[in-house]
N, C-alpha and C positions, 0 to 999 in steps of 0.2 A: 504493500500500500504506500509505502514510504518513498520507494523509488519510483514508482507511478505518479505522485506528486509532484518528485523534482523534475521527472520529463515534464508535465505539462508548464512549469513557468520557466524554464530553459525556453521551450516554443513558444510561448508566450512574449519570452524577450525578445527572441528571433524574431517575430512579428513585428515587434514593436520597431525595432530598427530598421526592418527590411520596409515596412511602410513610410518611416521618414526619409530613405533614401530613395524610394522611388516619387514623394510629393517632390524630393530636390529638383530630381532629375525631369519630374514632369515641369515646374517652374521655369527652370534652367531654359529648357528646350523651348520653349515659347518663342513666334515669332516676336521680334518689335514693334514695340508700342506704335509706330510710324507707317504698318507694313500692313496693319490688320484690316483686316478687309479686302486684298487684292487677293482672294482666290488662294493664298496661300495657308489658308487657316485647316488645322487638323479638323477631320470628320468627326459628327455629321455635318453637315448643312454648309458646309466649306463657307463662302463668301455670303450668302443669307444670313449664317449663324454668327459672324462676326462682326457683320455690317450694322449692327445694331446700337454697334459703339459709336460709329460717324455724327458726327453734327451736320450744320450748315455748309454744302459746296464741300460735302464729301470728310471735314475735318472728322478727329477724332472727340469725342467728347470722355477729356481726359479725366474728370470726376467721375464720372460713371463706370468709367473701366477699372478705377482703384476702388469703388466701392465695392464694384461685384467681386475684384483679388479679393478684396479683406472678407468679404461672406464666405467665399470658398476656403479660405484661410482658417474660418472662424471655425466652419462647419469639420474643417480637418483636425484642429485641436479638442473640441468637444468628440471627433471618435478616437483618437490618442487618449484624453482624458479616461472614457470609458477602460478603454486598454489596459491602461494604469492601476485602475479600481481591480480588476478580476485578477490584476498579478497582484495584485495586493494582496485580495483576500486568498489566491491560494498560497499563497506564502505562510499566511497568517493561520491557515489548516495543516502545511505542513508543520510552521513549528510546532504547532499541538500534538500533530503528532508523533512529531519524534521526541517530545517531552512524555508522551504516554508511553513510546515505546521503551525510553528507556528506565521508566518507572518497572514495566510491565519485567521488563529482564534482570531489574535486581530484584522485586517479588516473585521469581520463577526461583532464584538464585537460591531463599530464604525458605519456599513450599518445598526444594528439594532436599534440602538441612533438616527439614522440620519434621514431612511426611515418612513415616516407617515404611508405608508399600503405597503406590498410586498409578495404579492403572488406567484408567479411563476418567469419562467425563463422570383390634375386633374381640370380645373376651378367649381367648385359646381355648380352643375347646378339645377337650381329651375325647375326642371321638367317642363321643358314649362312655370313656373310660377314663377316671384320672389317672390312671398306671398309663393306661395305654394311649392318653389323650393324646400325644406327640404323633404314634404310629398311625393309629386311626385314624387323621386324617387326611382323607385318601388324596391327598392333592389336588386341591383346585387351584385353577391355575389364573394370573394377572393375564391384561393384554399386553401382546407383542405387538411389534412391527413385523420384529423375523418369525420364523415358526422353523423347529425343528425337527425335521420327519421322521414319524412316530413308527417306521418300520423295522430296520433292525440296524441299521449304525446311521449313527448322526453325519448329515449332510457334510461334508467338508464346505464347500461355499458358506452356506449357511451359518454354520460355526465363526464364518472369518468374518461374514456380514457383523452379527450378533456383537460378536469380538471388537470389530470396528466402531459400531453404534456405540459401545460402550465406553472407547477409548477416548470418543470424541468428547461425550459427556464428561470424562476425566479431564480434557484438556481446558476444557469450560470453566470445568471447576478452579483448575489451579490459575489461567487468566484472567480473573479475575480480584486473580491474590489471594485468594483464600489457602491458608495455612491448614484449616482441618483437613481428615481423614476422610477418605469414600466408604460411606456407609451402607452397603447394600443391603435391600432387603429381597431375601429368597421366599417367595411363597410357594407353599407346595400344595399341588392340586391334584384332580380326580375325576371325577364325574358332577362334581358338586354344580348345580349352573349360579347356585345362589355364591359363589365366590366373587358376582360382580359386589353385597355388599361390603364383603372384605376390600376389596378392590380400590371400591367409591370410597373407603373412610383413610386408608392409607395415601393416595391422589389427592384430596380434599383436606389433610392435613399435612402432607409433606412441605418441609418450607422450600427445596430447591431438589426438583430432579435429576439436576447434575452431583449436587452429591449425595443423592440415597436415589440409586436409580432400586426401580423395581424388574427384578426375574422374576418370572413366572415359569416352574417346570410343573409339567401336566405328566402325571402318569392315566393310564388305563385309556389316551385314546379316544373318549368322547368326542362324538362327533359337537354335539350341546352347548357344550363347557366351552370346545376349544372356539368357536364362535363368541360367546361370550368373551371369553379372552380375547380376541383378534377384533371385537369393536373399540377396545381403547387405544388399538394404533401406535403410535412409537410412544407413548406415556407409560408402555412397558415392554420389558423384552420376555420374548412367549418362546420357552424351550418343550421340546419332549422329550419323555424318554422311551427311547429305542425300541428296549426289549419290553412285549407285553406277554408273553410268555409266561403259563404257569410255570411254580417253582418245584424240581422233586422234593416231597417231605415224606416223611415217617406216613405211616397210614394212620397212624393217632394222631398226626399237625395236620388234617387234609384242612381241618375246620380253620385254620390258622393260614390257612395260606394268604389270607389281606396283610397277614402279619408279617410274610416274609417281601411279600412287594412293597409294606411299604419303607423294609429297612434298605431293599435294593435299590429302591427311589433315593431314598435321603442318601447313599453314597454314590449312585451316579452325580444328584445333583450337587451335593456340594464340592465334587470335585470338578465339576463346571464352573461354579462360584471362582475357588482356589487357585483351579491348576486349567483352566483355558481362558479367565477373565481375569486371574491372578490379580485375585482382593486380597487385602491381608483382616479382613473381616468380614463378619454377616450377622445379619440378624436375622433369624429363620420364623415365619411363622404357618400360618395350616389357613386351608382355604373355608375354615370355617369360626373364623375371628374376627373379631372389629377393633380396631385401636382405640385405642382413648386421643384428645386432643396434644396433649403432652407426649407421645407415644413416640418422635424425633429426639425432643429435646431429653429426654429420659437415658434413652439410648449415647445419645451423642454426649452427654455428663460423665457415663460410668467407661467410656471406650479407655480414658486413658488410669481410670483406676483397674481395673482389669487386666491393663494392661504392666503397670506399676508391681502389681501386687502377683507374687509366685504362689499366694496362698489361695485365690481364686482362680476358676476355670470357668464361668461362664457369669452371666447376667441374665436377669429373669423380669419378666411383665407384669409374671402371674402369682399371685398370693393362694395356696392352697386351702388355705381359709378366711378368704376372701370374704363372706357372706355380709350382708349389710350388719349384722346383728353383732359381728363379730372383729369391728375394724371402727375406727376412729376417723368421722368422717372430717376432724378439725385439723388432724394430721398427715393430708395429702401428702407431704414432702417427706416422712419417714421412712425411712429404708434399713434393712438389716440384713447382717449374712445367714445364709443358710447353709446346713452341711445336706439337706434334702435336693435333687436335681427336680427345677421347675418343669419345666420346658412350656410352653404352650405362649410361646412368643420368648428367644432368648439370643442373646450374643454371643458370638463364638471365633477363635480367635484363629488365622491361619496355622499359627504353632501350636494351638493344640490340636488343630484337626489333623498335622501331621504324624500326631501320639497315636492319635485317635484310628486313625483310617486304614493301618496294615492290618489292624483287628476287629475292622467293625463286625456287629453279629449280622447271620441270617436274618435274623425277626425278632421283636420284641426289642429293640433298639432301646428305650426309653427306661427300662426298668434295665437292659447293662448298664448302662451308663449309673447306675446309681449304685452297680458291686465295689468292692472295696477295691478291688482290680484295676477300677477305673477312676473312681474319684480320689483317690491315695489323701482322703485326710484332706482333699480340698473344698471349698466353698465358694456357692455362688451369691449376689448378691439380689434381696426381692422387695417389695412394695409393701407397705401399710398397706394400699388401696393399690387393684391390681389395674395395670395401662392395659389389658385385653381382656375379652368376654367371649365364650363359646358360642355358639348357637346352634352349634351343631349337631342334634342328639343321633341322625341316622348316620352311622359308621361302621368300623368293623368289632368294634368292641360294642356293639348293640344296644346301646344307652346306658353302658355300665357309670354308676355315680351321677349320671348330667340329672333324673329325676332331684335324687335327692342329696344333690352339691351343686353339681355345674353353675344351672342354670339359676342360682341366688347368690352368684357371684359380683360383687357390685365395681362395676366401672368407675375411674376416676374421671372428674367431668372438669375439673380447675387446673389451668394451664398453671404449674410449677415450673419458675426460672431455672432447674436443677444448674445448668452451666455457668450458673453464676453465682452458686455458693458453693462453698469447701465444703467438701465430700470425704475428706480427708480422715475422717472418723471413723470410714469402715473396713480402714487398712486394718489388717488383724493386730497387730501392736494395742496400738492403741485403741479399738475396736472391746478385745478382751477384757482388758484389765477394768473395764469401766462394766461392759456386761457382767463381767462374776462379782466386781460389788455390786452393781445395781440388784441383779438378780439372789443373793445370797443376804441382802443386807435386809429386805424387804419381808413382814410378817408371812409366818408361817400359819395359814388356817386347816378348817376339815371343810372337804366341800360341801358341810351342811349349812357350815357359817355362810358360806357364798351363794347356795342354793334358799335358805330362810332370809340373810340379809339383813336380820334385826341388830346383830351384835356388833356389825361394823360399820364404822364411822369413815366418811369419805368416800371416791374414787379410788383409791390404792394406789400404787398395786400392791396386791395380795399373791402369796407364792401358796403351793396347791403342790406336795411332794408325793411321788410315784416312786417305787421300788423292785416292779418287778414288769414284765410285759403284761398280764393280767392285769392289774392294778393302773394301768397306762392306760387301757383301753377302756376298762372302765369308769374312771373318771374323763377321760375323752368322752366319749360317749353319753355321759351324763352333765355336760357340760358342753354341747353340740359342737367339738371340732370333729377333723377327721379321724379316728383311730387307727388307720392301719399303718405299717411300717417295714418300709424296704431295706433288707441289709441292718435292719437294727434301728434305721433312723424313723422317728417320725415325721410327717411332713411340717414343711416350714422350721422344723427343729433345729437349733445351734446348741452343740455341745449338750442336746437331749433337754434342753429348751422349748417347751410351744409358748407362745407370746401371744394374747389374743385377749377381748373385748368381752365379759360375761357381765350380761345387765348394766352397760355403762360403766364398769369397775374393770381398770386394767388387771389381766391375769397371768401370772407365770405358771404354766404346769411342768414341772423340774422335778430330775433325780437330785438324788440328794448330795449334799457339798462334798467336793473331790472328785468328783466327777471327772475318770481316764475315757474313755472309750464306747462305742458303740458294741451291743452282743450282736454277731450277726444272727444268733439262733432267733431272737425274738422277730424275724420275719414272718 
């Protein structure tokens, strides 16, 4: 653009000269004042067109022939003047911009010091299941521009299209200086046609395309969905995957076979994400979720403590006890670590899906990731009030939990600044040391006191002590969280922790002080 500019007022000046040398040259050349009118006068109108200067007995009438020089004279500087004006102003466009540009090449200079990796420009619903809520569902998918054909190996062209689209939106990003991170979001689809609501609430709250582009990967083929998907046009990029092929299983997993496609889905697609769009993150969610308004800014707050901290592996949306009854609607901004894995809208980082991906399972994806195997003693981090909501009770886990969980999961609806306050609290250091006083310092009741109500004074919190897996699930249960527990953990749990809302009264339900470890038996 820059050197496009200097040609045109280089020719511009060229003009400008070449036009004063040729009025010389036409002045110049003129006959004599003396002469005009004998037929010697340049065409038209030879001696007609000159003779008009004569006076009486043929004279010349020499006022009249210097008025008319000076109007032509006049008329010549007023188109020079012009001339002048449009070199001006492109001059005045060029310096602009090569004042932009070399703004633009010391912020390219600073996005690439800054950025770790930069490639390019709904409530989560545990598919009827909250074990299974991640697997189940079955990928519905965003719109594409590209579409990737859903036969048995992904298009090459297509791939590099996709590729490109994306890189552009990368390039977008960083031109315009911006120092953050590309945030992609992978949604994964199915047959769902209603994944336009997921769709429409991620689109309608994204603040910049360019840096949270939306994937869309579709498994199963839909003809439906993938229409659905391919009305929103290049406001997303529309993958499939390949193989739709059942999976060989045991003759006792025939019933589970959703379960093995849709662990082969989540490793096809995230290594499209990683390793052919080469993000150094994502945030994954399911075609049967709606964001909350804050559901960017949330994400984009915790990328770089997640990324800070070796003792987390993942960030989560979803509160597993979310329910309105059960969460503190004046503390939208609170956030806490969990040793439980959310998933049902969560971040995930290139370097651990490297951990991650030589061992992913067959199926049941969502409950590995929560063995000890995999989570080594790490933690993610989750919401008071959950950034997504299910809605999805038809899946492959058959409405397991969405009756009587899912679907009383309460959305956060108040745009919180997260990236502009210190976050800095839920580094495990200093995260710890504050949770085991808070939580150890705080009266010990029976849950009859909490269940009658009469003998206590205030809001609390009140701690509520568990000792065995029976006695866990029992007061779980009679004090409406979830009860049950993967690997030993319960959900939402830290350090065998549930933190949660009974009758307005903050509540810890805790093993008791000294607390080492998780029993895997109490699964």
């Amino acid at each position: 653009m820059v050197r496009k500019k200097g040609s045109l007022i280089l020719c511009g000046a060229f003009l400008f000269v070449a036009w004063n040398a040729l009025l010389l040259l036409y002045l110049w050349g003129r006959p004599p004042i003396g002469r005009l009118g004998e037929g010697v006068g340049a065409e038209p109108g030879g001696k007609e067109e000159w003779a008009v200067g004569r006076g009486k007995g043929g004279r010349v009438n020499l006022a009249a022939e210097v008025i008319r020089l000076a109007e032509e004279v006049e008329i010549q500087l007023e188109t020079q003047k012009e001339l002048l004006k449009q070199i001006e102003s492109h001059r005045a466009v060029w310096a602009r911009q090569k004042d932009i540009g070399k703004r633009e090449t010391e912020d390219a200079k600073e996005v690439k010091q800054e950025l770790v990796h930069h490639p390019l420009k709904p409530p989560l619903p545990p598919k009827d299941s909250v074990d299974d809520r991640d697997q189940t569902q079955e990928i519905k998918t965003q719109k594409p521009v590209h579409t990737v054909a859903s036969d048995s190996k992904l298009d090459q062209h297509q791939a590099i299209d996709i590729k490109e689209y994306i890189a552009e939106s990368n390039k977008l990003a960083t031109s315009v200086a911006s120092p953050e991170v590309v945030i992609p979001v992978l949604v994964i689809a199915c047959d769902r046609v209603t994944v336009k609501r997921s769709l429409d609430r991620l689109i309608q709250y994204r603040p910049s395309p360019a840096l949270y582009p939306i994937i869309v990967s579709q498994d199963c083929g839909h003809a439906e969905t993938a229409r659905v998907i391919g009305s929103y046009g290049d406001q997303v990029t529309h993958i499939s995957q390949p193989e739709l092929s059942d999976i060989r299983v045991r003759p006792e997993h025939r019933k589970f076979q959703g379960y093995y496609k849709i662990a082969r889905h989540y490793h096809w697609a995230l290594n499209q994400v990683f390793n052919t769009f080469s993000q150094s993150t994502v945030v994954i969610v399911e075609d049967d979720l709606e964001v909350s308004p804050d559901f960017f800014e949330y994400f984009r707050a915790l990328y770089p403590i997640l990324r800070d901290d070796p003792t987390l592996w993942c960030a989560s949306a979803w509160n597993d006890n979310g329910r309105d009854a059960l969460v503190d609607p004046s503390k939208a901004g609170l956030l806490y670590r969990t040793d439980f894995f959310p998933g049902l809208g969560w971040m995930l980082l290139k370097e651990m899906w490297d951990e991650l991906e030589p061992k992913w399972p067959s199926a049941f994806w969502d409950d590995w990731m929560r063995h000890p195997e995999q989570r080594k003693d790490r933690s993610c981090i989750r919401p008071e009030i959950s950034r997504t909501i299910t809605f999805g009770r038809k899946g492959v886990s058959l409405g397991q939990f969405f009756d009587q969980y899912l679907r009383y999961i309460k959305l956060n609806t108040e745009f919180v600044p997260f990236t502009k306050q210190d976050l800095s609290y839920l580094l495990k250091e200093k995260y710890d040391e504050k949770f085991i006083k808070e939580i150890y310092s705080t009266p010990l009741v029976k849950i009859e006191d909490l269940q009658q109500g009469g003998s206590l004074r205030g809001p609390g919190p009140y701690r509520v002590q568990y000792s065995s897996r029976d006695s866990f699930k029992v007061f779980a249960r009679n004090l409406g969280v979830m009860d049950d527990l993967k690997s030993g953990v319960p959900r939402t749990g830290y350090r065998g922790v549930v933190n949660f809302l009974y009758r307005g009264r903050r509540v810890f339900l805790a093993p008791p002080e000294g607390w080492k470890q998780y029993d895997v038996s109490w699964s």
